[in-house]
C-alpha positions in Angstrom: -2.9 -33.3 6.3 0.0 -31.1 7.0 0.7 -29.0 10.4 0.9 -25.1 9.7 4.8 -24.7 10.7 7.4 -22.9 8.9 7.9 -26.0 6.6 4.1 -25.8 5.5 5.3 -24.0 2.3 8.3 -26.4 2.2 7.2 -27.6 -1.4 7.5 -23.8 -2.8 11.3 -23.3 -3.9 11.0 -19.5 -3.1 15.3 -19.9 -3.3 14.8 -18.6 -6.8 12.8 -15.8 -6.0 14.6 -12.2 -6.2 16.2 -11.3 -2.7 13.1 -8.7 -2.0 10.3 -10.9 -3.6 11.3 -13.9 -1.3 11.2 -11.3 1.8 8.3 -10.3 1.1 6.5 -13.6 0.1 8.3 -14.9 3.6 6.2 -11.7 5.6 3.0 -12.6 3.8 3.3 -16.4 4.8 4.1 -15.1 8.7 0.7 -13.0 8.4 -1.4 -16.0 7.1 0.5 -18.6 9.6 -0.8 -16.7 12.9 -4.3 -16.3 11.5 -4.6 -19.9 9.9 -5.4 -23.0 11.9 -2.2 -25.4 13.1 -3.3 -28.2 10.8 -4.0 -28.1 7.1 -5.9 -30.1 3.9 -3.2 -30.0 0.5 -6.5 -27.9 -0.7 -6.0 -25.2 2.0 -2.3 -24.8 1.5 -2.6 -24.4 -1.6 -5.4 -21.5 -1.4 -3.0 -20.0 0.9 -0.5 -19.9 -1.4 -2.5 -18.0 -4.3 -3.5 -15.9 -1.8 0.2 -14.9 -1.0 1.1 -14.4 -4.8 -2.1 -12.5 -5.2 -1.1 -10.2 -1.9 2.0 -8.7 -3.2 2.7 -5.3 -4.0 4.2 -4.3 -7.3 7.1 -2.8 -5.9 7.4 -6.7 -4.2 8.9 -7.7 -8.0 11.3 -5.8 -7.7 12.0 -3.8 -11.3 10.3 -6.2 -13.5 6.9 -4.8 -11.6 7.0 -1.5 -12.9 8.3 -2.3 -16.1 5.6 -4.7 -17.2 3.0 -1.9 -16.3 4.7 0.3 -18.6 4.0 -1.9 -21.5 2.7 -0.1 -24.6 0.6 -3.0 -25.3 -0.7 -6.7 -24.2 1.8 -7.8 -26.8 4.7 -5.9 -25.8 3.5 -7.0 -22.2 3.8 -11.0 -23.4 7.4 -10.7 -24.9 8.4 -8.6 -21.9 7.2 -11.1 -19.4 8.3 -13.9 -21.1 12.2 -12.6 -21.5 12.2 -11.8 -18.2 10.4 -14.4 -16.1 13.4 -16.5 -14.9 14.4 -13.4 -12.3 10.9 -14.3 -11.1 12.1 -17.4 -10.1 10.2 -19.3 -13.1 11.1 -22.2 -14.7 12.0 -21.4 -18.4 9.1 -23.5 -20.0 6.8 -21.8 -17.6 5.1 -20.2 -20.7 4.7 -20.8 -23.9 2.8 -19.8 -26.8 1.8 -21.2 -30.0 0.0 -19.0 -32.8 -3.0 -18.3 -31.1 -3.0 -20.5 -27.9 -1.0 -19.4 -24.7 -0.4 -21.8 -22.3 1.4 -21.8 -18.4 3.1 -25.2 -17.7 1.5 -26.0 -14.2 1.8 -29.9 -14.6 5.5 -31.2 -15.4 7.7 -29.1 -12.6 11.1 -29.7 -12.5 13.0 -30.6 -9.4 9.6 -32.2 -7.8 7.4 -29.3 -7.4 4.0 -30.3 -6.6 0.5 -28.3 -7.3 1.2 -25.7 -5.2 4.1 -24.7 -6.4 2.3 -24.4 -10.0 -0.7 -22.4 -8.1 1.3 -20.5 -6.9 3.2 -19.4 -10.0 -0.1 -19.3 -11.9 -1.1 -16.5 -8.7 2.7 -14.3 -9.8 1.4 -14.3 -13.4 -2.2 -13.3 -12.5 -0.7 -10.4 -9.9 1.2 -9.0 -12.4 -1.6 -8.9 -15.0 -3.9 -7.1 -12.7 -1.3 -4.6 -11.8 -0.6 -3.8 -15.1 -4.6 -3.6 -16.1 -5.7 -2.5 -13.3 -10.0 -2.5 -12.5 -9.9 -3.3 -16.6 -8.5 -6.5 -16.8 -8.2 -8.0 -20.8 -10.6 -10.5 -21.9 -9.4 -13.9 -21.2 -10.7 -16.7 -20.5 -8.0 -18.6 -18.9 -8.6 -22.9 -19.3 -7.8 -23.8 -15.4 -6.9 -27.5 -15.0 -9.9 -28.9 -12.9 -7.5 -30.1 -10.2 -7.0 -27.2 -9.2 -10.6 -27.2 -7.1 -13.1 -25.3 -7.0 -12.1 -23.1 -4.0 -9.2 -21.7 -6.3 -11.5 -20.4 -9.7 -14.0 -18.9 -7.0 -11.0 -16.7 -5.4 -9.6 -15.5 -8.5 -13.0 -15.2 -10.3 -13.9 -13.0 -6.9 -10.9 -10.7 -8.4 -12.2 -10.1 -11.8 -11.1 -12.7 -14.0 -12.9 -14.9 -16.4 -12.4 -19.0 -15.9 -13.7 -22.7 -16.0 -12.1 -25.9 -16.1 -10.8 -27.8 -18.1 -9.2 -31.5 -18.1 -6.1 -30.4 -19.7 -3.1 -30.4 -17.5 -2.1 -26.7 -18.1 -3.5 -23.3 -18.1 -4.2 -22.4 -21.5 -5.9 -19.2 -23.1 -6.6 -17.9 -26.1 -4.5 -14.9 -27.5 -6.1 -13.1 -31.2 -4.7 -10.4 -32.7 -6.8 -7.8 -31.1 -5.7 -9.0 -27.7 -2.3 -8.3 -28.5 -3.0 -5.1 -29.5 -5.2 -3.9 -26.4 -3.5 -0.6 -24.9 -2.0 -0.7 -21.2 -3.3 2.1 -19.1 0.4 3.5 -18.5 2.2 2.7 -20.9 5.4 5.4 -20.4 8.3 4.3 -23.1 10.8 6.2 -20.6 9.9 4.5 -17.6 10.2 1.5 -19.6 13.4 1.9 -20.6 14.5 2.8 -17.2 13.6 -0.2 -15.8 14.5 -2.4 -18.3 18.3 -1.5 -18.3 18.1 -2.1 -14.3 17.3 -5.1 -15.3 19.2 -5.9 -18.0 21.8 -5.0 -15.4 21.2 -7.4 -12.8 20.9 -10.3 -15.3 24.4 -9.2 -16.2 25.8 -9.0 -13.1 24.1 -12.0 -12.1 25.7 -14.4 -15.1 29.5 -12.3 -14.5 31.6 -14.3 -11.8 33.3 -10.8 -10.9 31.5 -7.8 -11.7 33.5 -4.2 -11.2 29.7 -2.6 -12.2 28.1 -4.1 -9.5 30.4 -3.4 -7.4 30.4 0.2 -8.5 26.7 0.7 -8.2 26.9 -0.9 -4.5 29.3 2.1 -3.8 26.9 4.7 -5.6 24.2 3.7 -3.5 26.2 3.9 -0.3 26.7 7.6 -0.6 23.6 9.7 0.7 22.7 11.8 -0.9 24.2 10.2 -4.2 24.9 13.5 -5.4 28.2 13.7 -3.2 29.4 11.1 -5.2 32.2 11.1 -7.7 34.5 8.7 -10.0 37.6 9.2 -7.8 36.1 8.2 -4.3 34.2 5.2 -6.3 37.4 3.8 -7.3 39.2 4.8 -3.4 36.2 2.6 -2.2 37.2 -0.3 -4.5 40.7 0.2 -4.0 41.6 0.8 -7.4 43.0 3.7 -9.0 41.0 6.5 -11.2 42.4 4.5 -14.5 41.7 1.7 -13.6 38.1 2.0 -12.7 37.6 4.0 -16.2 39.2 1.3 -18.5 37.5 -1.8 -16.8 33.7 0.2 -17.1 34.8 0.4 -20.7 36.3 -2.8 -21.3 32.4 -3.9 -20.1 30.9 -1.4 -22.7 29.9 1.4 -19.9 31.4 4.4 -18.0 31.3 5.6 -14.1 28.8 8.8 -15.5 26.5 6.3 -17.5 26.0 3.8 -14.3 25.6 7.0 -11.8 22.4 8.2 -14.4 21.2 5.1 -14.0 21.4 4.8 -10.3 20.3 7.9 -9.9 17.0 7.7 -12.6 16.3 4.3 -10.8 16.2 5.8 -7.5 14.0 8.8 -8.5 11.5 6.7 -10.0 10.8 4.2 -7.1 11.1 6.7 -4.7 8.0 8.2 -6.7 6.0 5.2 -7.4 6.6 4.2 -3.2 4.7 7.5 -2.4 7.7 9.3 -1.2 7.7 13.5 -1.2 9.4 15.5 -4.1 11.0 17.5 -1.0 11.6 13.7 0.3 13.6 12.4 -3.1 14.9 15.7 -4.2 17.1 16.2 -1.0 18.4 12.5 -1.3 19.2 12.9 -4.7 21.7 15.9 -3.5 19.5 18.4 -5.0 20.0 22.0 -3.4 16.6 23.1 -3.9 13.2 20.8 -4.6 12.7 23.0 -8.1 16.2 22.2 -9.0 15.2 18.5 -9.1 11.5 19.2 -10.8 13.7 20.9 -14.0 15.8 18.0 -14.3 13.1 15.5 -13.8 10.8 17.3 -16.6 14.0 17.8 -18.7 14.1 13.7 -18.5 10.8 12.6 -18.1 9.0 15.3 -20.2 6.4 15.7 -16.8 6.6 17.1 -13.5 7.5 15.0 -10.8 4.0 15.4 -9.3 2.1 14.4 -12.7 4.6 11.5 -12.9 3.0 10.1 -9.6 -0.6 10.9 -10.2 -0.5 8.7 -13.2 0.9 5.8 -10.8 -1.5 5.9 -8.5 -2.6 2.2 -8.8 0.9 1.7 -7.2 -0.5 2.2 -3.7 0.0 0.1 -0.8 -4.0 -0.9 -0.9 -4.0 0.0 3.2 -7.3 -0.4 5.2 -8.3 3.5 6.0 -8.8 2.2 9.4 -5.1 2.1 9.1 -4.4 5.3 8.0 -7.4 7.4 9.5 -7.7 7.0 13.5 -11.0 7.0 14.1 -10.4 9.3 17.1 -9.5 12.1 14.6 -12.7 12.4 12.9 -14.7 14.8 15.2 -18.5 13.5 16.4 -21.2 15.0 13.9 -22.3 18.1 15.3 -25.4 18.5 17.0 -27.5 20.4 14.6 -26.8 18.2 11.6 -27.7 15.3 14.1 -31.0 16.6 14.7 -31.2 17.3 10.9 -30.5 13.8 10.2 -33.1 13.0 12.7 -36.3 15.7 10.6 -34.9 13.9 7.1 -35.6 10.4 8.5 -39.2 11.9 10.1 -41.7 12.1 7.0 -43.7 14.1 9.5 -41.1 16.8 10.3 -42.9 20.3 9.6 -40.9 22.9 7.2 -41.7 25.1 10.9 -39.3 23.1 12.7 -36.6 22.6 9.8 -36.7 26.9 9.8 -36.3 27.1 13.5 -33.7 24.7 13.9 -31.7 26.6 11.0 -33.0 29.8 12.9 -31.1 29.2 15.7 -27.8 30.5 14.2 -27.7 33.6 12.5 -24.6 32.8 10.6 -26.1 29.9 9.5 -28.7 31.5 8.4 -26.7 34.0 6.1 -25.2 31.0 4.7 -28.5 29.3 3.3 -29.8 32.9 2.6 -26.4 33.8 0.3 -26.9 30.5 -1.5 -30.3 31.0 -2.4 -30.2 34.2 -3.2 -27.0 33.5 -5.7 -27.3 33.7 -9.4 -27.4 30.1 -9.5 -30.8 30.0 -8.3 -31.8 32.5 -10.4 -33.5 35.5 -9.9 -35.9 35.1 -6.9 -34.5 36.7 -3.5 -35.7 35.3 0.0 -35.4 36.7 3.3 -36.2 34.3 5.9 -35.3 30.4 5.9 -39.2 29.3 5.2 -38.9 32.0 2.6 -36.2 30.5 0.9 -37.8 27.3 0.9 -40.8 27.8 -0.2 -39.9 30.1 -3.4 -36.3 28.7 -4.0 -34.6 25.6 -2.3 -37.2 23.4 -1.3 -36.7 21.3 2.3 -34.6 18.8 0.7 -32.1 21.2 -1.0 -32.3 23.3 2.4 -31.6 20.0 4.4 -28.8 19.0 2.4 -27.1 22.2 2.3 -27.1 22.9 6.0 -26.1 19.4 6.5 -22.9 20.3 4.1 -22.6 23.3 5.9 -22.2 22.3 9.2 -20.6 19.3 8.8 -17.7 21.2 6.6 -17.1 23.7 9.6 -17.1 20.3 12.4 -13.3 20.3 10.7 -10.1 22.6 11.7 -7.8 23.1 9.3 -5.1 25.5 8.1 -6.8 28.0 5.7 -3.4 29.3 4.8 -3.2 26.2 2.9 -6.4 24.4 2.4 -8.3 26.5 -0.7 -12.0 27.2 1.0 -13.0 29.0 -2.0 -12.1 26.2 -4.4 -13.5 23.7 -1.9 -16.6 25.3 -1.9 -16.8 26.4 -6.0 -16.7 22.6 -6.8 -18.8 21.4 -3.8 -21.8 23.6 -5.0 -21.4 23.3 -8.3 -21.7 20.1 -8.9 -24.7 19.6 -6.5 -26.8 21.8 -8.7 -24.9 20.2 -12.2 -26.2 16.6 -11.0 -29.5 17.6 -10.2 -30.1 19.2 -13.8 -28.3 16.6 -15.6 -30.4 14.1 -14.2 -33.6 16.0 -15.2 -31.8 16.2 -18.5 -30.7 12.9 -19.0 -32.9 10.5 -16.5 -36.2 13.1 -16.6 -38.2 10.0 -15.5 -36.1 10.1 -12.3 -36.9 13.2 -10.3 -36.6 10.9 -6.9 -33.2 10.7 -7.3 -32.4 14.8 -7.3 -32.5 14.8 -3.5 -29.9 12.4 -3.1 -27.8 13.4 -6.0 -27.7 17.1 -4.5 -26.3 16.1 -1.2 -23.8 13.6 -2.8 -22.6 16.2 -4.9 -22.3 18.6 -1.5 -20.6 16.3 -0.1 -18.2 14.6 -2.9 -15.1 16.6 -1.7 -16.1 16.8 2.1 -13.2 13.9 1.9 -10.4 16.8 1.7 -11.5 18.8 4.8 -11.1 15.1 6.3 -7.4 14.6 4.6 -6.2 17.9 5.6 -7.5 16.9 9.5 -6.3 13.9 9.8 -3.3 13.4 7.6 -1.7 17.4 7.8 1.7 17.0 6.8 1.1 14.6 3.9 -1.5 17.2 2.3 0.8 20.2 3.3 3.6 18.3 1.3 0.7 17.3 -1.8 -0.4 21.2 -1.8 3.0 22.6 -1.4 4.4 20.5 -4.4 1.6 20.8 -6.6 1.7 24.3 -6.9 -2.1 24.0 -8.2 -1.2 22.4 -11.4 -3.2 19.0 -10.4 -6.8 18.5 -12.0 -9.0 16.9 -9.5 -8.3 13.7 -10.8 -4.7 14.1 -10.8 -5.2 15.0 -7.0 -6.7 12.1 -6.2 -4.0 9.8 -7.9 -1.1 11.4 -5.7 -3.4 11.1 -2.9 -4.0 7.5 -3.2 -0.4 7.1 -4.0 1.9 9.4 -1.0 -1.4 9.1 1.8 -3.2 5.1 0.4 -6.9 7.4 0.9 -7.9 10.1 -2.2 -10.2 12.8 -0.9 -13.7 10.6 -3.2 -12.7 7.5 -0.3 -12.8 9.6 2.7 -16.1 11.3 1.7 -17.2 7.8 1.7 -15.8 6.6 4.5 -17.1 9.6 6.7 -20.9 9.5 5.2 -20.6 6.0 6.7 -19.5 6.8 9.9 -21.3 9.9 10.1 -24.4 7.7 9.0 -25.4 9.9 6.2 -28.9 8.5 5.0 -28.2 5.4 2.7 -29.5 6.8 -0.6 -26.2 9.7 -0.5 -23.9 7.3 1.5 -24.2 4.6 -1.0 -23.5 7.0 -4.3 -20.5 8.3 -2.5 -19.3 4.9 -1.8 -19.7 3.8 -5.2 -18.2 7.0 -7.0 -15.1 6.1 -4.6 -15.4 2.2 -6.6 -12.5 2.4 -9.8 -15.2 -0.5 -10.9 -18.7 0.5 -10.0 -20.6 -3.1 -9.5 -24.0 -1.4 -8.9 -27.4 -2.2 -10.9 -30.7 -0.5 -11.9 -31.3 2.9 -10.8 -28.0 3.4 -8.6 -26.2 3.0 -11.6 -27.9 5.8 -12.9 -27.1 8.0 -10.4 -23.5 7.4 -10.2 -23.3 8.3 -13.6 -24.6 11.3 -12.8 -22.6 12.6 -10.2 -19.4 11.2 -12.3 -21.0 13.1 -15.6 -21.4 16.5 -13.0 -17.9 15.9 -11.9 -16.2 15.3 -15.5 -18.4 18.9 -16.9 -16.9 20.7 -13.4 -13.4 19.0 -14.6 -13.4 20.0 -18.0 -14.7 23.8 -17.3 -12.2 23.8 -14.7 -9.2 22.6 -17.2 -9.8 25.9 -19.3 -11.1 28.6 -16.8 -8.0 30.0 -15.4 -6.7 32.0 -18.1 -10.0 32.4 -20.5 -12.8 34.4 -20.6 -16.5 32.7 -20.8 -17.3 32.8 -24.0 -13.7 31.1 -24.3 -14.6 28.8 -21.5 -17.6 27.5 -23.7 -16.3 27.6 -27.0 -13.1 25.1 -25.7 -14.7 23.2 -23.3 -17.9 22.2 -25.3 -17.1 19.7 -28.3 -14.8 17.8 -25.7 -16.9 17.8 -23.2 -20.1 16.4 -25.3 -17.5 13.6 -26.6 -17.2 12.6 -23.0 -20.5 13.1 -21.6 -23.1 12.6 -24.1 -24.3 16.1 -23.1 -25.7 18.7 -26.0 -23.6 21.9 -26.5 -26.4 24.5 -25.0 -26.6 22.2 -22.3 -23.0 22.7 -21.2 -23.0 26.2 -22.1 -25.4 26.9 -19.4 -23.1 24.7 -17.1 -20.3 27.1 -18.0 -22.6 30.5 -17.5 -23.3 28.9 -13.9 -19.4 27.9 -13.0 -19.1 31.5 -13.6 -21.9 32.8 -11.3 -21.2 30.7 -8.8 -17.5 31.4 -8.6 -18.1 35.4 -8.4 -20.6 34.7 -5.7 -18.0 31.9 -3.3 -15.2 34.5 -4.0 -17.3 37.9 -3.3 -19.6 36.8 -1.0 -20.1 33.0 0.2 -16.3 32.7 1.6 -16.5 36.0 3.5 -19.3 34.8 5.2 -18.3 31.8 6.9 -14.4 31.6 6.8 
């Protein structure tokens, strides 16, 4: 038994941890020592500390983090990890590979280290594997020595990966040829490079008993913005003169320009992958204007600063939206879509009380009408609400749409930023492209329309809620942008500058909200990178993901094309990606049309 104190992890040489890994590690430890009882069981320490390797941040490793990510391949991963695993404070026979049989050395530790010292270096290997795969983690099966209990393989097994025991002494797997191969989800050679020299770098300063480039890149970094910086104050700072400075960089194969790029790069990049604003970076950099700094960063990186970030997404700081969202923000559901919710529950609510309750506000009632009266209803025109409903919509439709409806206005925002029309375009869209592409694809599945109508309403509701609650983050995302992100893109910069895209609000306020369960859940799910839903909820996930991939792909080609363009260039892809025929998604292209003349002409100018 050991007591909980601050020499629980006594056993764990974190002294060869980088400087910012071992901080981190210690703050991790802090968090699990106040909520962990005084006294522990060698079993519970060591859970505690996988947990701890398995809690860190990729930007907790310091540069070796991002650079494993951007690994072309599992392979190229391997070699990387391997060259570079002593800055991770790993023994140099931590790992070791033979043809086709990997193995981690978890049983002979030098210097004494026990079991939870090799736990928790198994738990740094693991992190950094999930990182780099994210939600689609390789396929090994990783041969866990059966001392490590059973309380260990449930943990990590509970985060995706695939293991039993064994009664060898090591943690083996198995490593073929198409393994090695598999692709990493961002590979970027240029990042790589990046953050291999940094730490090329450090390994070279770190083996140099006196090092004129460290020192010089300690100076570069003192300066903000770094921009202000310059050979002859570098060399005033060390106290050596201009010549000196010049011939010493070259005597150690670099020069003052080379190690301010690289300072410089560095700095861009982690600023980006932390989350931080272009406006943010751009002024620290000593840029005079935030376009100035997106020229030279495309120039470099061949991608806007913006794209550069939505592709990092995964690099969030995985904060609880509790955290991020006060609940006090989110304003109560408003009364008439309460009462809605209450009819939807009641089998035995009459269509003469759903129309009379609609009835009640007139521009309410305009709203429903326009909708049903659009071209993508078709042809038929009502004129009342039970009208409407009885030759058009139907209750459900009607119910979901003026639960949309209201629920969208319950939130204030600044229309001179947030897009209304766009909001709505998509919102309505792919509603009505779920429902047919479920009677298309799942035509033994009508039940699940209803649903799937209001889940696609209410799939971007998530944005009103981001631009309520988080203003100045979105007003920096939208300003920056400049429209050029797909929806997708969106959410990745989202997830990465706020830690909540616009698909996990949605699904945190149809919780909250208490949106009935057979939406709430779809939205939830849809939110999931890795769906873990069965049977028919599968099915309709699918579907709202296939409506929102068509709406994406139209989208993609639709600013600048006519719609016979639209359909011609959008089709082939699309089927490749959906499954969908090519009439099928020319009709879906006719009604993004439709509908967009009707939000722009009509719909907006009605409510907004």
């Amino acid at each position: 038994m050991l007591t909980f104190d601050n020499n629980t992890f006594e056993s764990i040489n974190f002294s060869k941890l980088p400087q910012n890994l071992r901080i981190n590690v210690q703050k991790i430890i802090n968090q699990r020592r106040a909520q962990a009882p005084q006294v522990l069981t060698d079993a519970e320490q060591e859970f505690i500390a996988l947990d701890v390797a398995m809690s860190l941040k990729i930007h907790d490793f310091g540069p070796i983090g991002v650079r494993l990510i951007c690994c072309k391949t599992f392979k190229d991963w391997l070699s990387t990890f391997i060259k570079h695993k002593n800055i991770l404070g790993l023994a140099e026979n931590f790992i070791q590979h033979e043809q086709n049989q990997c193995w981690l050395t978890t049983d002979s530790l030098p210097n004494g280290e026990n079991q939870t010292q090799a736990i928790f270096n198994f738990g740094l290997f693991l992190r950094l594997i999930k990182y780099s795969f994210g939600e689609n983690l390789p396929a090994i099966y990783y041969q866990v020595p059966i001392k490590f209990g059973p309380k260990i393989l449930s943990r990590l097994s509970a985060l995706g990966f695939t293991l039993n025991n064994s009664t060898q002494d090591n943690v083996r797997f198995k490593i073929s040829e198409k393994l090695l191969n598999l692709p990493l989800p961002d590979a970027n050679d240029k990042v790589a490079k990046v953050f291999e020299r940094d730490i090329l770098r450090a390994i070279s300063i770190s083996t140099s008993k006196e090092s004129l480039i460290a020192d010089t890149i300690e100076v570069i970094k003192t300066f903000s913005p770094p921009g202000e910086v310059n050979q002859t104050e570098v060399a005033k700072h060390l106290c050596i003169s201009e010549r000196t400075l010049v011939r010493r960089l070259q005597q150690d194969g670099t020069s003052f320009r080379e190690i301010f790029n690289e300072v410089r790069n560095s700095q861009a990049l982690s600023l980006l992958f932390q989350g931080k604003s272009i406006e943010y970076i751009s002024a620290l950099q000593g840029f005079s204007e935030r376009a100035t700094f997106e020229r030279a960063f495309k120039k470099w990186q061949g991608v806007t600063p913006v794209a550069m970030q939505s592709r990092f997404a995964r690099l969030n700081n995985e904060t609880a939206l509790t955290d991020i969202i006060n609940l006090d923000q989110i304003p109560n559901l408003p009364g008439v879509a309460a009462r809605l919710l209450q009819m939807i529950r009641d089998d035995e609510a009459q269509l003469g009380e759903l129309a009379s309750l609609v009835e009640q506000d007139p521009v309410l009632v305009a709203k429903v009408l326009g909708i049903a009266n659009s071209g993508a209803f078709g042809h038929l025109k009502a004129h009342t609400i039970k009208g409407a409903v009885l030759t058009i919509l139907g209750t459900q439709k009607l119910q979901a749409l003026v639960l949309s409806l209201v629920s969208t206005n319950a939130f204030k925002v600044d229309k001179n930023l947030f897009d209304y029309a766009a909001f709505w375009h998509r919102a309505l869209c792919v509603a009505n492209y779920a429902v047919k592409i479920n009677n298309l694809v799942n035509p033994n599945q009508p039940e699940q329309n209803d649903a799937l109508y209001l889940a696609g309403l209410l799939h971007n509701i998530g944005h009103l809620v981001i631009a309520s609650c988080l203003p100045k983050g979105n007003r920096q995302i939208t300003l920056e942008s400049n429209k050029e992100l797909s929806f997708e893109q969106l959410l990745g910069i989202q997830s990465l500058r706020l830690g909540i895209n616009t698909l996990e609000a949605s699904a945190f306020l149809v919780k909250l909200w208490k949106i009935p369960d057979s939406t709430a859940d779809i939205l939830v799910q849809l939110s999931i990178t890795k769906r873990a839903v069965v049977d028919t909820m599968e099915v309709t996930v699918d579907t709202l993901n296939t409506a929102c991939i068509v709406y994406d792909e139209i989208e993609k080609q639709a600013a600048n094309s006519s719609n016979e363009l639209i359909t011609s260039q959008v089709g082939l892809e699309t089927k490749i990606k959906t499954g969908l025929g090519l009439k099928a998604i020319s009709q879906l292209c006719d009604e993004y049309q439709l509908m967009w003349e009707f939000v722009k002409n009509t719909f907006i100018g009605q409510i907004h």
